[in-house]
C-alpha positions, 0 to 999 in steps of 0.5 A: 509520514512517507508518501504513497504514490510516486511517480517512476523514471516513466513519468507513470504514478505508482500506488503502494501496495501490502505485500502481505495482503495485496491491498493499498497501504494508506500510511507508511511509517518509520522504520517498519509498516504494519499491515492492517488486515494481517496485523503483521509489520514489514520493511518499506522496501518490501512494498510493491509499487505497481504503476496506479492504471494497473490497480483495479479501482476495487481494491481496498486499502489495508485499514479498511477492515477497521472501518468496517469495510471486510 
């Protein structure tokens, strides 16, 4: 399992986000990520790590359909 927050070359904590639904990945696996909400996989180079003060605190994760949260 990869991590998913880091930290950029400023130091600031970056959060990684589905470029598929907009949403925060919870679990990054190898070689490809799935998201949850569309069903669909994609490359981990196509994650969007946006720094962690920008994410509203409202957004979801991509499984949170699967909890029941949608």
């Amino acid at each position: 399992m990869f991590k998913i927050e880091r930290k950029n070359e400023n130091g600031e904590v970056e959060v990684a986000i589905c470029p598929l639904c907009y949403k925060r990945v919870e679990f990054i696996g190898a070689p490809m990520v799935r998201c949850y909400s569309t069903g669909e996989t994609y490359e981990q180079l196509e994650i969007r790590w946006t720094p962690k003060s920008k994410v509203l605190k409202e957004t979801g994760y991509d499984v949170d359909n699967l909890r029941g949260f949608e």
